[in-house]
VEXZADREN-515390 format. One line per field, with one value per residue (C-alpha): x, y, z; residue in one letter; residue number from 1. Coordinates in steps of 0.25 Angstrom, whole numbers, padded with zeros to 4 digits. Layout:
# residues N
u	[X:...]
v	[Y:...]
w	[Z:...]
gukol	[A:...]
midren	[NUM:...]
END
This chain:
# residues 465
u	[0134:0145:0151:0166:0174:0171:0178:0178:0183:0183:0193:0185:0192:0180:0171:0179:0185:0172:0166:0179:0177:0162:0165:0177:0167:0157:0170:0171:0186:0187:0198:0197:0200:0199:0199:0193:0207:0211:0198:0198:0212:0205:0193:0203:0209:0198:0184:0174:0159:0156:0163:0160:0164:0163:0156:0169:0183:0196:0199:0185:0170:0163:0156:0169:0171:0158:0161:0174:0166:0156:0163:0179:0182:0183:0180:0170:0162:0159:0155:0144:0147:0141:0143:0147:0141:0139:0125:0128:0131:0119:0120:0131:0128:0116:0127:0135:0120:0118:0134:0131:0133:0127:0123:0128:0129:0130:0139:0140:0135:0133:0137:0124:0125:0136:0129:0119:0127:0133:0121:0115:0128:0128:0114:0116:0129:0123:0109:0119:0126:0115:0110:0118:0117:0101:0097:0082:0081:0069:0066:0066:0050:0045:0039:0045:0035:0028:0016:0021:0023:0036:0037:0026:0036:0046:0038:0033:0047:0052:0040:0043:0060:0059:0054:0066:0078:0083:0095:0088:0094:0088:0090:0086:0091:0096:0084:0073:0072:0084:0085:0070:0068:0077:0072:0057:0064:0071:0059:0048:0060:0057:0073:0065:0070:0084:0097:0095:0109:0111:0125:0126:0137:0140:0141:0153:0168:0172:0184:0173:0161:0166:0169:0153:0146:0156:0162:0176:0187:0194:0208:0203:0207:0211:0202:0195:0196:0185:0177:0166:0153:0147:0135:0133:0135:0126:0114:0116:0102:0096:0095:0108:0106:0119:0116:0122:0127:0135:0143:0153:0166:0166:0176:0165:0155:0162:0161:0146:0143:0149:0140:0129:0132:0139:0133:0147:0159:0171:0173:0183:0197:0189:0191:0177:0167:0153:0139:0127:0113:0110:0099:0106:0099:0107:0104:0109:0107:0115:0115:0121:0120:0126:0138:0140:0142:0152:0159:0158:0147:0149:0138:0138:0135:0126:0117:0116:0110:0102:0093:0080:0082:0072:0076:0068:0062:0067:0057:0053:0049:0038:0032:0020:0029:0034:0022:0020:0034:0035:0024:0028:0043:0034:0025:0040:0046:0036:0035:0050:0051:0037:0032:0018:0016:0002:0012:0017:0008:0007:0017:0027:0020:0022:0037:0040:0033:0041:0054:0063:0069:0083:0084:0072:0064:0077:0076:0062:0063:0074:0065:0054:0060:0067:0055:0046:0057:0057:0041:0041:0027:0020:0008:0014:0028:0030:0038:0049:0053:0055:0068:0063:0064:0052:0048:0051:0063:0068:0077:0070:0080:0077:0067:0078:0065:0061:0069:0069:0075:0085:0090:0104:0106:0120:0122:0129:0116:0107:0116:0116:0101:0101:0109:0101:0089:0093:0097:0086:0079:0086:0087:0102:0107:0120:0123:0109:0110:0124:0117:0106:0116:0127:0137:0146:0142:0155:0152:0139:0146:0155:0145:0135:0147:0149:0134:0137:0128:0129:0119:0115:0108:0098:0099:0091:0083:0087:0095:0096:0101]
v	[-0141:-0147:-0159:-0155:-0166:-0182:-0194:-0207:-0220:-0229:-0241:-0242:-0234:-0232:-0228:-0218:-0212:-0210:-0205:-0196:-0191:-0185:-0180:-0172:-0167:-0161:-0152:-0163:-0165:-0180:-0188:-0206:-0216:-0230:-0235:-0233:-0230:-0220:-0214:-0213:-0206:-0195:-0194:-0189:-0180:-0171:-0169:-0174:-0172:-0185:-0199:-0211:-0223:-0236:-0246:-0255:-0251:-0260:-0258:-0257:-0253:-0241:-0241:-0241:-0226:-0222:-0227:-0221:-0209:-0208:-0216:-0213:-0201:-0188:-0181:-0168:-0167:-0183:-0184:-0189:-0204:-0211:-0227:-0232:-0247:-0260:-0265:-0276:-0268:-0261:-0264:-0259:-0244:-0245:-0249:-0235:-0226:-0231:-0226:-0213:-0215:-0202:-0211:-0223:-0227:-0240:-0246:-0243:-0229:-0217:-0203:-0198:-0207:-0199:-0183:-0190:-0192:-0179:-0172:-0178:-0176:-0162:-0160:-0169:-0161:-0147:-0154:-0156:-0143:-0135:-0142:-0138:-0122:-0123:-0111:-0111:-0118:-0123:-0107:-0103:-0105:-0095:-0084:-0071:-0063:-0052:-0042:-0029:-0022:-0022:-0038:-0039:-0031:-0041:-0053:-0048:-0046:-0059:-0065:-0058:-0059:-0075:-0078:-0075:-0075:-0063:-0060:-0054:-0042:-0044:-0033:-0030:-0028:-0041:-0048:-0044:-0057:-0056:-0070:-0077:-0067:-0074:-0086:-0080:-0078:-0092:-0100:-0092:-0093:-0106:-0109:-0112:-0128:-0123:-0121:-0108:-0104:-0094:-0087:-0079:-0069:-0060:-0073:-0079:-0074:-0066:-0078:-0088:-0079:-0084:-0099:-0099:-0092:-0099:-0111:-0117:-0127:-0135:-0129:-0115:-0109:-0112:-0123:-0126:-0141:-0144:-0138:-0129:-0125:-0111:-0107:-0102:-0114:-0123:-0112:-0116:-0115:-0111:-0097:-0089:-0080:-0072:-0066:-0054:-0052:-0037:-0043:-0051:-0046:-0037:-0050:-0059:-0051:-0050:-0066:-0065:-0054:-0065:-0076:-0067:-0062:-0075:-0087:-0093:-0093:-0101:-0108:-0102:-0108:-0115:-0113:-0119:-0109:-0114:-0109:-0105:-0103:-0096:-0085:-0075:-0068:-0059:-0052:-0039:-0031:-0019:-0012:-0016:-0004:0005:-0006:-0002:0013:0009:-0001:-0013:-0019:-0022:-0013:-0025:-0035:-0027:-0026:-0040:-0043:-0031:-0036:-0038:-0032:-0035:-0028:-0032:-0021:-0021:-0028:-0010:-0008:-0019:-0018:-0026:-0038:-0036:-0043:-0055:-0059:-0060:-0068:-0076:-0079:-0082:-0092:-0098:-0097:-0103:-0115:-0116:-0114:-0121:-0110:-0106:-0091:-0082:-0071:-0057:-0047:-0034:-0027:-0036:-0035:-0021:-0021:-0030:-0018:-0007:-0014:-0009:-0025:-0020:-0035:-0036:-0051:-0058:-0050:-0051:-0066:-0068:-0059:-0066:-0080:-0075:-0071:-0084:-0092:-0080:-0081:-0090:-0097:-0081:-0082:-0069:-0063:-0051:-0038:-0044:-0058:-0048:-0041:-0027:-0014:-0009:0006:0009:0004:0010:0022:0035:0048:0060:0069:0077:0086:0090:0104:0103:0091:0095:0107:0103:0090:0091:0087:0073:0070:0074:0063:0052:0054:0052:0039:0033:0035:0030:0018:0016:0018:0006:-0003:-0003:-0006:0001:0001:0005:0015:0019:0021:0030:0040:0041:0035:0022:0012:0014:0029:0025:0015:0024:0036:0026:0022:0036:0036:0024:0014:0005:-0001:-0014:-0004:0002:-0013:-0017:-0005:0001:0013:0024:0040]
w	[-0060:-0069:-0067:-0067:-0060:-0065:-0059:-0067:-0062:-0071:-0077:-0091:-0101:-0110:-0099:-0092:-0109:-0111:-0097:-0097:-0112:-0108:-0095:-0102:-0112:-0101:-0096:-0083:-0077:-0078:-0071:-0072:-0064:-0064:-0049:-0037:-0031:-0040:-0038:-0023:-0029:-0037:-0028:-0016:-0025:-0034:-0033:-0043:-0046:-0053:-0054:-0064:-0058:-0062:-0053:-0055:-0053:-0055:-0038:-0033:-0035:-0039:-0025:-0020:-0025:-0020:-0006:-0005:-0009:0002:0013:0011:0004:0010:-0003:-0001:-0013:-0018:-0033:-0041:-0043:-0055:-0057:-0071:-0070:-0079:-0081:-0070:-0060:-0057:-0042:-0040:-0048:-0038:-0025:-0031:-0032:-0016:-0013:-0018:-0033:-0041:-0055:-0062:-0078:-0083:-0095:-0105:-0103:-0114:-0115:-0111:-0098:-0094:-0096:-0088:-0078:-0080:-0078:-0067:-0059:-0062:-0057:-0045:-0041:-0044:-0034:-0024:-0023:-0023:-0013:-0004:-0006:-0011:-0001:0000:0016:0026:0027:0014:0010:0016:0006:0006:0016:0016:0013:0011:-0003:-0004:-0002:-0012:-0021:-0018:-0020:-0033:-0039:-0033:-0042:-0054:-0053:-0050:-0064:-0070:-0068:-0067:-0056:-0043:-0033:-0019:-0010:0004:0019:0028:0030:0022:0013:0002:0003:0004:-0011:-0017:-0014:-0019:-0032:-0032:-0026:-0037:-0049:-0062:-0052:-0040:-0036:-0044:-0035:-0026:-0020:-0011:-0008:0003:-0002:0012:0020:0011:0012:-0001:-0002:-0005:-0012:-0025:-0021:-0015:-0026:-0039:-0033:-0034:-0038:-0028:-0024:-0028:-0017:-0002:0004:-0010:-0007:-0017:-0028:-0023:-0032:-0031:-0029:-0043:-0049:-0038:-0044:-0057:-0063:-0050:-0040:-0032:-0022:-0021:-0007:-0001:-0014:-0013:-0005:-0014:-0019:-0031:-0036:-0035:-0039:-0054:-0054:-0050:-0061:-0071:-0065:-0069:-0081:-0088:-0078:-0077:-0067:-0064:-0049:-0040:-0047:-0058:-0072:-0077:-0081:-0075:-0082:-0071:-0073:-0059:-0056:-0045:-0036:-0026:-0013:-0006:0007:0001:-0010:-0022:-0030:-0019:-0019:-0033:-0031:-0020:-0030:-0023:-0031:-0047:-0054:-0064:-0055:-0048:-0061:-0064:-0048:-0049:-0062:-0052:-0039:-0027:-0014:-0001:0007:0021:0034:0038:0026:0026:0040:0034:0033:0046:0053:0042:0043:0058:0058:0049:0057:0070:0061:0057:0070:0078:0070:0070:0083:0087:0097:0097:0095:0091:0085:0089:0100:0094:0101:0096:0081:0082:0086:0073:0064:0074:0070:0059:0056:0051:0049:0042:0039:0046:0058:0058:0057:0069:0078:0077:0078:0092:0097:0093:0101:0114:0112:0127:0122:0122:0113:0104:0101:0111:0108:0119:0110:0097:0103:0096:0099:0104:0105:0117:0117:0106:0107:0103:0097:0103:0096:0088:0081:0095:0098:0112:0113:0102:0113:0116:0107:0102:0086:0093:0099:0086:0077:0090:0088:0074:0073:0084:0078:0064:0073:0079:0065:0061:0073:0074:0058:0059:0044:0041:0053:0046:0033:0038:0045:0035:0040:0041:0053:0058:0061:0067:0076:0081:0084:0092:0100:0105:0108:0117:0109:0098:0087:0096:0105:0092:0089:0102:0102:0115:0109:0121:0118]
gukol	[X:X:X:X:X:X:X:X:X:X:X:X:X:X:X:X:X:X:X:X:X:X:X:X:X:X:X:X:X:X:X:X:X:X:X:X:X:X:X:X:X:X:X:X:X:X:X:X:X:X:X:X:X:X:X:X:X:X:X:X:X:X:X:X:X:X:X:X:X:X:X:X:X:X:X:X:X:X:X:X:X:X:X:X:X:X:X:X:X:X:X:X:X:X:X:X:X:X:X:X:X:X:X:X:X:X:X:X:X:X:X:X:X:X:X:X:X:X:X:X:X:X:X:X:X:X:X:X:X:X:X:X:X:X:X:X:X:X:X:X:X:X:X:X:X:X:X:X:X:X:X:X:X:X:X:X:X:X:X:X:X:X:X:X:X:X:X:X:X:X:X:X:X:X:X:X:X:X:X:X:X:X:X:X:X:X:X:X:X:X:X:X:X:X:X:X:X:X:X:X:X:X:X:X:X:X:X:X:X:X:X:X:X:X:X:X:X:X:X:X:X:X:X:X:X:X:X:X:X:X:X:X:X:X:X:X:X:X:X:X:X:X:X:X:X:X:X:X:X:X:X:X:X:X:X:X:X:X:X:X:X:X:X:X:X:X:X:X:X:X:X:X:X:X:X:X:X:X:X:X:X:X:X:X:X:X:X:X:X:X:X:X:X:X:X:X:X:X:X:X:X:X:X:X:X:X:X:X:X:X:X:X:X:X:X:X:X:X:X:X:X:X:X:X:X:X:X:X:X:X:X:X:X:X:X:X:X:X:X:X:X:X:X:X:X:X:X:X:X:X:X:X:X:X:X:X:X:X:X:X:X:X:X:X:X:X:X:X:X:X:X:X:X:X:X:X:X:X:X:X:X:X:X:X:X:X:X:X:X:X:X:X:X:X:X:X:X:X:X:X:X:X:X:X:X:X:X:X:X:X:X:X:X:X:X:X:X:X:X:X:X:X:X:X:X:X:X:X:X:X:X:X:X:X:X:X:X:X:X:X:X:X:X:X:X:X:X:X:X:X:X:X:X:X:X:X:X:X:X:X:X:X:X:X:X]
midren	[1:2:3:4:5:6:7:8:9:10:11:12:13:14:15:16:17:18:19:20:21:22:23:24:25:26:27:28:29:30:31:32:33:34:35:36:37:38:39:40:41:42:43:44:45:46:47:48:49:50:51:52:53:54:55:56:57:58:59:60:61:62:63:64:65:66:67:68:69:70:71:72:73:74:75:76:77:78:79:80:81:82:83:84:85:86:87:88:89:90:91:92:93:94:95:96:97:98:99:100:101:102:103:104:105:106:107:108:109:110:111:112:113:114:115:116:117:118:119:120:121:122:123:124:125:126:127:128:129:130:131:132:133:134:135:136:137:138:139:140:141:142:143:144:145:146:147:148:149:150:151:152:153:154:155:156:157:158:159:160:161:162:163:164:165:166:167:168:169:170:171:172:173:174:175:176:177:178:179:180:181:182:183:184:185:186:187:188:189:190:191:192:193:194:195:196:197:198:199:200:201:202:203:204:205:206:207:208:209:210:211:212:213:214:215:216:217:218:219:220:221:222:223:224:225:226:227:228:229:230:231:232:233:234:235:236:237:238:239:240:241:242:243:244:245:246:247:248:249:250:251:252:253:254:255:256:257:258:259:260:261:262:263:264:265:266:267:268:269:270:271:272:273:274:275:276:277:278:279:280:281:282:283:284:285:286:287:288:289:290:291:292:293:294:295:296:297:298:299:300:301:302:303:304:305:306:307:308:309:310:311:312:313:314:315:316:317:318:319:320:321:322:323:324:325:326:327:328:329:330:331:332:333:334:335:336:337:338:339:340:341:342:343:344:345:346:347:348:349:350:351:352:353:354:355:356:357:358:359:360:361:362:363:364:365:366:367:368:369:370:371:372:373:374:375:376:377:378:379:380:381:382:383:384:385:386:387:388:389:390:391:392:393:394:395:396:397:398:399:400:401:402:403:404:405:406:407:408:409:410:411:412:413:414:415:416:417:418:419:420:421:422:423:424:425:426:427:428:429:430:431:432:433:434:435:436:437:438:439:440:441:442:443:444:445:446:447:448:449:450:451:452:453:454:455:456:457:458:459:460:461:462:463:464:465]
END
């Protein structure tokens, strides 16, 4: 991360000539002063990512700065301080290190010095920014489960794509993993230890999509008190996961194509053209290419995300993971939770086979946790503490093949059927549900409303004609 904005207070005019002449030549906007009060001055007024300052000022100390700094100043973002010193006055370099003090330099000091300095704050700053966005947390070590084939296909591309570093489609339903494969590839990746930022593009307003993932300059825009760095730039040399990624505006989704195609943008209201070096990985629950038929999806951009697509099977269609994965959330949760528990009776193993999990792994994972905390000291997990539908609870159409039963069954009552069972099929997903039948969720809305029910009912299973 560049150095953009240096401050140096100074009353030396060789010193801070030739500090200023440098800075100047690495593309840094420099602004001298020579006191500590014109310094309080400037501090109140601009923000800065570095300051050399000398250890003595005509009005004061160096240590004075620092102070005013960490104790007086309602400045946001501090900067980077480093001490300009003289050979006697180690002690109080080392008095200005204990205050918060970044580095210091002693006089006379050469040009190399200085892109020393340089670099190091550029590395410190770029640490402490990604610090606060590195996105692999206390749950993230766990491996990405499962026995089935189609996991074992996923694992093995994971191995092959994260070698390189190729930009990665991810694909799947809510729930089944989109996130925790992206990781694999991070974790498995010669980038594993670099900066892994993630940006969660459905949860962030469209007005500030573009501040989040590019950054901005201070006065940009309405309430841009300072300047903000994106999360591009915060991945330099590291990993990004752009998630939910169809759902960004087809204006931003021009800048991102440039990103991938050039590796360089400008901030929001900034004029400097930044160079990144970011490996991108993006996620989806929908289906990009359809998007592109419909023409709110660039076929260009689509291309460049689509160069190794890996797209998660659903929890139904790997019913020997179901078992393996609950319990390994009773394993987690028991500890968590620290209650003692054998595992799941066999009626209750059964049910989690019989269900379709529409919200695949996560649900998985909430429905097991809720029923290790209602397990009441019971050695196993019984059908009651899983809050599933259970056979006989479930509502059954009527047998439409039958022809006796079909006697007197008006075409109303045929298509009630229908939608009822396709319902039931898919535990109450109205837009899959909506899929299925052909039409929009607003027309099935408004014909289950004339049957007198409504899509909690197929939710909780106890659906009755």
């Amino acid at each position: 991360m560049q150095i953009e904005k240096v401050l140096i207070i100074n009353n030396e005019p060789p010193i801070f000539k030739s500090l200023e002449e440098q800075l100047r030549s690495h593309r840094c906007s420099v602004v001298c002063v020579k006191t500590k009060a014109e310094a309080e001055v400037m501090l109140r007024k601009d923000v800065f990512d570095l300051i050399f300052l000398d250890s003595h000022l005509p009005d004061g100390e160096g240590k004075d700065i620092l102070k005013y700094l960490n104790e007086f100043s309602d400045i946001e973002e501090k900067p980077l301080v480093a001490i300009i010193t003289g050979y006697g006055s180690i002690k109080s370099a080392v008095e200005s290190i204990q205050l918060g003090a970044f580095d210091y330099i002693l006089k006379p000091f050469s040009l190399q010095e200085i892109e020393g300095v340089l670099k190091k704050a550029e590395s410190y700053q770029h640490l402490e920014k990604v610090n606060q966005f590195f996105s692999i947390n206390q749950d993230d070590d766990q491996e990405f489960l499962g026995n089935s084939d189609a996991i074992q296909q996923v694992r093995n591309l994971i191995q092959k794509v994260a070698a390189t570093e190729v930009t990665v489609l991810i694909t799947g339903e809510n729930g089944t993993g989109k996130e925790m494969v992206a990781r694999e590839i991070y974790r498995q990746s010669h980038l594993a230890g670099k900066p892994y930022i993630t940006v969660n593009c459905a949860a962030i307003s469209e007005n500030l999509i573009e501040s989040e993932f590019f950054g901005h300059e201070k006065g940009s825009f309405t309430h841009a008190l300072k300047r903000h760095i994106g999360r591009f730039e915060l991945a330099h040399n590291g990993t990004i996961l752009l998630d939910e990624i169809a759902e960004i505006s087809p204006h931003l989704q021009s800048k991102l194509l440039r990103v991938l195609q050039e590796k360089e943008f400008e901030r929001v209201g900034g004029t400097q053209t930044i160079k990144v070096n970011v490996r991108v990985l993006a996620s989806t629950n929908r289906d990009l290419k359809q998007l592109v038929k419909d023409g709110t999806f660039r076929e260009d951009l689509y291309y460049r995300l689509n160069v190794f697509p890996i797209d998660i099977p659903p929890l139904r269609e790997r019913k020997s993971d179901i078992l393996l994965l609950a319990n390994f959330f009773l394993n987690r949760y028991t500890n968590k939770h620290k209650i003692q528990l054998k595992g799941f009776s066999p009626e209750s193993q059964q049910l989690l086979l019989n269900h379709r999990w529409p919200g695949n792994v996560r649900e998985l994972q909430n429905v097991v946790e809720r029923a290790v905390i209602l397990s009441n000291g019971i050695p196993f997990i019984l059908p009651n503490a899983l809050n599933l539908p259970s056979f006989s609870e479930t509502f059954i159409p009527k047998d439409l093949n039958d022809p006796e039963l079909m006697k007197g069954i008006s075409l109303e009552e045929i298509e009630k059927q229908h939608i009822f069972r396709v319902l039931h099929a898919v535990q109450g997903n109205r837009v899959q549900a909506a899929k299925l039948l052909q039409v929009t969720t607003r027309t099935l809305h408004n014909k289950l409303t004339r049957y007198h029910h409504s899509i909690k009912d197929f939710k909780k299973g106890n659906v009755i004609s």
